[in-house]
Structures are given as structure tokens and as C-alpha cells.
C-alpha positions as CSV (number, residue, x, y, z in Angstrom):
1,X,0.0,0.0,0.0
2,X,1.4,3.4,-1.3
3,X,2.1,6.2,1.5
4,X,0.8,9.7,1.1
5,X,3.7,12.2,-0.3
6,X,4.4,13.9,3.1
7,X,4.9,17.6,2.7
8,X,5.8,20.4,4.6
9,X,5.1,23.9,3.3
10,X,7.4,26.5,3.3
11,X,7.0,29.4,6.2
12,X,8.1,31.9,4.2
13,X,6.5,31.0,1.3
14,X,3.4,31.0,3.2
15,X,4.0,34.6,4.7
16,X,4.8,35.3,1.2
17,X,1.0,34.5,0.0
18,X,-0.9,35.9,3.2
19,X,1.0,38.9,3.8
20,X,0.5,39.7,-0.4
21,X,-3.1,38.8,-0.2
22,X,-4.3,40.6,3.1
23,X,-2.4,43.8,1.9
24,X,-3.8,43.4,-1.5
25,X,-0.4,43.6,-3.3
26,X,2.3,41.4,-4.4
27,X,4.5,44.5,-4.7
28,X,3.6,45.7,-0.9
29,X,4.3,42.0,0.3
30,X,7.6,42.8,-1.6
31,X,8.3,45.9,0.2
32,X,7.0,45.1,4.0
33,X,9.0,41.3,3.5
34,X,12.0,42.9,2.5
35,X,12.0,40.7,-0.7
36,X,12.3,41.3,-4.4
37,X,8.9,40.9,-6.5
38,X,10.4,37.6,-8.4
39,X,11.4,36.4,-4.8
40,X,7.8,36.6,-4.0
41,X,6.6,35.0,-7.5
42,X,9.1,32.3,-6.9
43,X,7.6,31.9,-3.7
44,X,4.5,31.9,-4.5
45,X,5.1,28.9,-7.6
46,X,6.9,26.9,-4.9
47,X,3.3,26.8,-2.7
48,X,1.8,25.3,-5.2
49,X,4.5,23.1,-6.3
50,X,4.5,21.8,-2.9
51,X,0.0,21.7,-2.8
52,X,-0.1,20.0,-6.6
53,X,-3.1,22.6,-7.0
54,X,-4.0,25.9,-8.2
55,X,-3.5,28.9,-5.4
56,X,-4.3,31.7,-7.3
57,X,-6.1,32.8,-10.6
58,X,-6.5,35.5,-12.6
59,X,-9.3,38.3,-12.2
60,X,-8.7,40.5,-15.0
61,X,-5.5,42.1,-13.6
62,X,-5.0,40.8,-10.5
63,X,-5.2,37.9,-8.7
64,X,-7.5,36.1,-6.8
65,X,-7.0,32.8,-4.5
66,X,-9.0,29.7,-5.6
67,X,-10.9,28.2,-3.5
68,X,-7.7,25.7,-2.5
69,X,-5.6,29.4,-1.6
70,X,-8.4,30.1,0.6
71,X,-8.1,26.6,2.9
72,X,-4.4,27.7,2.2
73,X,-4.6,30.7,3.5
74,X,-6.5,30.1,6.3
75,X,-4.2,27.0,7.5
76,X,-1.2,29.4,6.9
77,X,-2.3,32.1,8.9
78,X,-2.7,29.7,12.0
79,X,0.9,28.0,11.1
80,X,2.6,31.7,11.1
81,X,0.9,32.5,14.2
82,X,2.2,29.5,16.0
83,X,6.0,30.2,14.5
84,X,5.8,33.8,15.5
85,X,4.3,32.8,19.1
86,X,6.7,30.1,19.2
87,X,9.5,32.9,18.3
88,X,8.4,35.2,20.9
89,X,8.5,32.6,23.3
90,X,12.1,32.1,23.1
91,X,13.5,34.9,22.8
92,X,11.9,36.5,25.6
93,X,12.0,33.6,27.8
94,X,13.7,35.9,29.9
95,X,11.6,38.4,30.5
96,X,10.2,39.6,33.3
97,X,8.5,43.2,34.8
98,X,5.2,44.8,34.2
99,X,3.1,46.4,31.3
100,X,0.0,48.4,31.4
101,X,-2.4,49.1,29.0
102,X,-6.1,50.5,27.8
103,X,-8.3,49.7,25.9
104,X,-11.6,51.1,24.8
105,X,-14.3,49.1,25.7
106,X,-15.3,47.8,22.1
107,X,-11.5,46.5,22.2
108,X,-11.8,45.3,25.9
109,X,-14.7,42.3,24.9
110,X,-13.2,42.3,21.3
111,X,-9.4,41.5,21.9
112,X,-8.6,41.4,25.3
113,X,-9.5,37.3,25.8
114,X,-6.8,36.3,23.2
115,X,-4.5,39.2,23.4
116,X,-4.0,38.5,27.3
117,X,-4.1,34.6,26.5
118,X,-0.9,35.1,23.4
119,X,1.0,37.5,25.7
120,X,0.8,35.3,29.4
121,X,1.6,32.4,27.5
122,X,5.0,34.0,25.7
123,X,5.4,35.8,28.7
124,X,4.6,34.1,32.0
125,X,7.0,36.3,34.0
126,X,5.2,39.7,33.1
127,X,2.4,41.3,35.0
128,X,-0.2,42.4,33.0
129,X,-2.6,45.4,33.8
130,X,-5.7,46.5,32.1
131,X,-7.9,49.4,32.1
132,X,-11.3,49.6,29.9
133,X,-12.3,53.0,29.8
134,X,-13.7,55.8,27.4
135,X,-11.3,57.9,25.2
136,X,-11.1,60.6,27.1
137,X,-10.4,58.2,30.3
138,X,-7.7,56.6,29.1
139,X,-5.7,59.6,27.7
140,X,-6.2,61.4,31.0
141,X,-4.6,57.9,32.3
142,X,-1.7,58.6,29.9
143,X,-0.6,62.0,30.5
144,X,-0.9,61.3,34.3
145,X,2.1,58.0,33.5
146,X,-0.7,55.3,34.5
147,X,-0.5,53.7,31.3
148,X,2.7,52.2,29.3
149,X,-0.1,52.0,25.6
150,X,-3.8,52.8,24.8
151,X,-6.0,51.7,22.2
152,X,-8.5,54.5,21.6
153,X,-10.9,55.6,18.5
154,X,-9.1,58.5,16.9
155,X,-10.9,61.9,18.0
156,X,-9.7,65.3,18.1
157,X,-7.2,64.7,20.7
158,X,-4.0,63.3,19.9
159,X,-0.6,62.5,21.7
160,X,2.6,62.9,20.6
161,X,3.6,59.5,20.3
162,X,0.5,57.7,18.5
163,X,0.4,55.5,15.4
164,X,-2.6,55.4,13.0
165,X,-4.3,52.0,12.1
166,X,-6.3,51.0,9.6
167,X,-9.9,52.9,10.3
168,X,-13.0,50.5,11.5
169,X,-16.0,50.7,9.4
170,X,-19.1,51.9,11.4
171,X,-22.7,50.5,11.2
172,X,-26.2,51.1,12.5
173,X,-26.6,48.5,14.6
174,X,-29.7,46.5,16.4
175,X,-31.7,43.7,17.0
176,X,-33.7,43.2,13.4
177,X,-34.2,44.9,10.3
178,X,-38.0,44.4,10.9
179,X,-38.3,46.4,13.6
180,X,-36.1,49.2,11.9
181,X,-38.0,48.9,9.3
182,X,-41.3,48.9,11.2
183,X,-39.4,52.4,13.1
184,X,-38.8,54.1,9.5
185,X,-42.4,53.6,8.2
186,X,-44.0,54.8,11.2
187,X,-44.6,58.7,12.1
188,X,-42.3,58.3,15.3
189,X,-39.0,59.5,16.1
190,X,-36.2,56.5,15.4
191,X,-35.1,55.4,18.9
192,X,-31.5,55.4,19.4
193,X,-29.1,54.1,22.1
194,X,-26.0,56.3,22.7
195,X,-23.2,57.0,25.3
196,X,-23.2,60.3,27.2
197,X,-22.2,62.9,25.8
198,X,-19.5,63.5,24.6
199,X,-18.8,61.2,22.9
200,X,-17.9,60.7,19.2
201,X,-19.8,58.1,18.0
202,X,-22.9,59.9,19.3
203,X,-22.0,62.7,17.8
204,X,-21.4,61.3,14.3
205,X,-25.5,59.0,14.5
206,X,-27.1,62.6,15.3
207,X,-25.4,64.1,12.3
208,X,-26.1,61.7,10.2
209,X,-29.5,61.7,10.9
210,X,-30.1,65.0,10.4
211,X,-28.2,65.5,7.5
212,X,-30.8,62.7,6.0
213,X,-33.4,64.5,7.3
214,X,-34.5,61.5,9.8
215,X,-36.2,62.5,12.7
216,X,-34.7,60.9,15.6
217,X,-35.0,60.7,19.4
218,X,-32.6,59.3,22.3
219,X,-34.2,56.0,24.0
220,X,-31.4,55.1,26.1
221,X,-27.7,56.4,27.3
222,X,-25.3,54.3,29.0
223,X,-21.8,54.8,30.2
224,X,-21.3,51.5,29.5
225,X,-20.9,49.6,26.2
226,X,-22.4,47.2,28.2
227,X,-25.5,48.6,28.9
228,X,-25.9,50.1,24.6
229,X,-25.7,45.9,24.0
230,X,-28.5,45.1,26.4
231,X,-31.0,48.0,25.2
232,X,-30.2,46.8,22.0
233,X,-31.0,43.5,23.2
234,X,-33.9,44.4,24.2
235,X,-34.8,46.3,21.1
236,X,-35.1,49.9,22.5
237,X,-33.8,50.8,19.4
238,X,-30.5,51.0,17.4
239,X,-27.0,52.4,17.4
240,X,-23.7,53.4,15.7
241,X,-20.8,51.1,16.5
242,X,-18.3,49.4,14.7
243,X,-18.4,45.3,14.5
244,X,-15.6,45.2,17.6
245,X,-17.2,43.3,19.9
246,X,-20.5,42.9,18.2
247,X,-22.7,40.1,20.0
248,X,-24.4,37.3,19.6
249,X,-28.0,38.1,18.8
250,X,-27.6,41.6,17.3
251,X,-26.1,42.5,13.6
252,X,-25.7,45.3,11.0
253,X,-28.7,46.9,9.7
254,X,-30.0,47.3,6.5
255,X,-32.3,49.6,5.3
256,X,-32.2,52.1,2.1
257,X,-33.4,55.1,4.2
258,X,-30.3,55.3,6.2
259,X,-27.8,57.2,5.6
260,X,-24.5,55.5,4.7
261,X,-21.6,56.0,7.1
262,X,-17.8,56.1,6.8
263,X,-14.7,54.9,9.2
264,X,-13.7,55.3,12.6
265,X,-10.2,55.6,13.3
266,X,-8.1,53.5,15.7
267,X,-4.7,54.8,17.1
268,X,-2.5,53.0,19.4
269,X,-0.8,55.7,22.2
270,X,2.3,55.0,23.6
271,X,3.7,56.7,26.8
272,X,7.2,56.9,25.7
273,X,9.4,56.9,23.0
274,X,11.5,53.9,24.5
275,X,8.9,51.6,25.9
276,X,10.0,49.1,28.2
277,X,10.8,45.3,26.6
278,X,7.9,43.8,28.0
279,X,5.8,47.2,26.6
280,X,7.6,46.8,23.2
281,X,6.6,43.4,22.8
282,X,2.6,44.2,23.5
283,X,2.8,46.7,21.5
284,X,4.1,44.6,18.5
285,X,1.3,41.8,19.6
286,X,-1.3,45.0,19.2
287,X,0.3,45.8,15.7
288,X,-0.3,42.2,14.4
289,X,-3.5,41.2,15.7
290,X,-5.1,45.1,14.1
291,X,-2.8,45.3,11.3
292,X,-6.3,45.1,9.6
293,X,-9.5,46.5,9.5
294,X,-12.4,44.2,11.4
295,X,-14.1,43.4,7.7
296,X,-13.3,40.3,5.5
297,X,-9.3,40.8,4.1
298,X,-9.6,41.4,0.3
299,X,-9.5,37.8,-1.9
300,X,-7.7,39.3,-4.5
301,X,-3.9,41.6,-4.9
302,X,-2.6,43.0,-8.1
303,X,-1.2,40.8,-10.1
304,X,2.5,40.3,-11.2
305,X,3.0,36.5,-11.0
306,X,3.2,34.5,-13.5
């Protein structure tokens, strides 16, 4: 009885094909790997080589994966997770002290879970602090030294050491498009759920509204993100949130009367210019896991393989 050809797949390669396809470019992969373009093709030819299948395909000019580059893709993200973990692990075996960090409370339920999980299992000698808070909270936190890093929606206050990440789509958000719908046709005001004031996201439902000429009323306000989920829950009426930490039993609403609404963008703060190793390494983790934005990755990158 014949064996199955054993093969093991190429790391590289496999960074090669993720990195190219969840930037949308070949020639970015190039850039951010530190590899020429024909490295990259070659790498990309030895995947499937090594598969005996089609990866990728044409789609007009670029390319797109097949549907054996998606189970690819997916397998190699999880393998390049586990090397970098594995990575991490060893070279900071060693390390030891403290790190403290906010987080906004979309990113609190969102990431925290796994982010904390990745980091105390690299890093089992560092103490880990959190703080969920509102913007304005956390960047108090910041300038008063409480806080080593801060992940915060981008508003009109900035620090001097922040880094820009790839903006959050936002959507009106509730419990079913019926009842929106039932909301719309009816001579009422449309119920929303909102933060106190301020707050930006509030700020940016109200406008929209109006500038769509949509009468609206507040039904609820929370301090709480919390507290937004459970009125939602409850169907008091909608919000404006991104998908970070959407749950279970609430989803994106659809409706051709509402107005259509943009980004939100995320910035990570840092306290100081030289952050601490343990700091520096949570900040890297951070950089990974939102390197980008909470929709699907694009299928396809611009094509220059052959």
C-alpha cells in the first residue's frame, strides 16, 4: 500500500501568500518582507509546487485565490501565528516586569480574551494590567504615567507619540431589520441608544440623521458599552458602533433610508518613545493582531506573478 507524499510547506512561502493577499499587493508584500517581486513569485510557484493545486487565478489584472488558496490561506495564517508565538517565546523567555495598557471598551470584549491569553503564555514572567475606559479616560490615564499603551478611536485629541491603524468601518446596529423597518415607516422619532455625551460616535449617529433629514430621538444612554448591547437586546432601538465586539443576537442593519456612514479611526498611544521590553513586545502583539481593519481581508492583490 502506497504512503501519502508527506509535505511540509514552506514558512516563508506562506508569509509570502498571506502577507501579499491581506495587503492586497504582491509589490507591498515585496516591500513590507524585504524581498524582491520575483522572490515573492518564486515563492509563490513553490506553494503550489508543494499543494499540486492551483492557489491563485486570474481576475482580470489581479489575482485572486482559488478556493484551495483560501483553505491555504487560512491553514497558513494559523501555522505563522504559532511560529511567531513560538519565536516570541524564546526569545523572551527571559523576560520579566510589568506592562499596562487601555483599551476602549469595544476592544476590551473584542481582543482582550486572546490578546492577554498570546502574551501570558510567551510571557509568564510579566504582570499584565488592564484598564477599559472611554477615550477621554484613558488619555487622561496617559498623561498622568498610568499607562505604558492605549488603544483609543481617533478623535480630536492626539498624543505625541501615537500610530494610525487602519480605520473600523461603522454601522447602524440592532436587534432586526424588521423592527427598523417597522421604526422608518411609522410617524415616530427612530429610537437610538448612545453614550453620554460626549462622545464621538454619538456625535457622528445625530449628524447623520439629520443631515438625512431623519427624525430621531434618544431612548437610552449608557456609560457603558455594556448597557448600549442590552438595550439593543432588548430592542429599545439601534446604534452606531463598529463590529468590535458585536454580539451574539444583534447584527448590522440594512435599510435604504439610512444614511450610509464612513470609518472610525483607531490609534494605538504609547507613553514613551522607549517603551519598556515587556511594553515593546505588547505593543508589536497589538500591531499584528489590528494590522487590519475588522471586515473580510480582500481575496484578491494586483497581479504580477506569472
Amino acid at each position: 500500500m502506497s504512503q501519502m507524499r508527506r509535505v511540509t510547506f514552506d514558512l516563508e512561502a506562506l508569509r509570502s501568500l498571506v502577507t501579499g493577499i491581506e495587503l492586497g499587493s504582491f509589490a507591498l508584500a515585496a516591500l513590507r518582507l524585504n524581498r524582491s517581486t520575483s522572490a515573492i513569485s518564486a515563492q509563490l510557484k513553490k506553494l503550489e509546487q508543494q499543494s499540486g493545486l492551483p492557489l491563485l487565478q486570474k481576475a482580470g489584472r489581479r489575482l485572486e485565490l482559488t478556493a484551495n488558496g483560501e483553505l491555504l490561506m487560512a491553514y497558513g495564517r494559523r501555522l505563522l501565528a504559532l511560529n511567531d508565538e513560538a519565536v516570541s517565546a524564546l526569545s523572551g523567555c527571559h523576560l520579566a516586569g510589568s506592562v499596562s495598557l487601555g483599551l476602549q471598551e469595544d476592544f476590551g470584549e473584542a481582543l482582550l480574551p486572546a490578546l492577554l491569553g498570546q502574551f501570558s503564555r510567551t510571557f509568564p514572567q510579566v504582570e499584565v494590567s488592564a484598564r477599559i475606559g472611554r477615550n477621554g479616560e484613558l488619555l487622561q490615564a496617559m498623561r498622568q504615567g498610568e499607562l505604558d499603551l492605549a488603544l483609543c478611536w481617533q478623535g480630536e485629541e492626539n498624543t505625541r507619540l501615537m500610530q494610525a491603524l487602519p480605520a473600523a468601518p461603522l454601522h447602524w446596529i440592532g436587534r432586526s431589520d424588521s423592527e427598523l423597518a417597522r421604526w422608518l415607516a411609522g410617524k415616530e422619532a427612530l429610537p437610538l441608544l448612545l453614550f453620554d455625551a460626549p462622545c464621538l460616535m454619538r456625535t457622528c449617529a445625530i449628524d447623520a440623521l439629520d443631515r438625512a433629514a431623519i427624525p430621531w430621538r434618544i431612548a437610552f444612554t449608557s456609560r457603558s458599552l455594556s448597557g448600549i448591547w442590552a438595550a439593543a437586546a432588548a430592542g429599545l432601538g439601534i446604534t452606531l458602533r463598529s463590529r468590535f465586539g458585536l454580539p451574539a443576537g444583534l447584527k448590522v442593519l440594512q435599510h435604504s433610508k439610512l444614511p450610509a456612514l464612513g470609518e472610525v479611526g483607531i490609534v494605538l498611544h504609547t507613553t514613551e518613545a522607549r517603551l519598556s521590553p515587556a511594553a515593546e513586545r505588547l505593543h508589536d502583539i497589538l500591531l499584528e493582531r489590528l494590522a487590519l481593519p475588522a471586515t473580510q481581508p480582500p481575496a484578491t492583490a494586483e497581479i504580477f506573478y506569472r
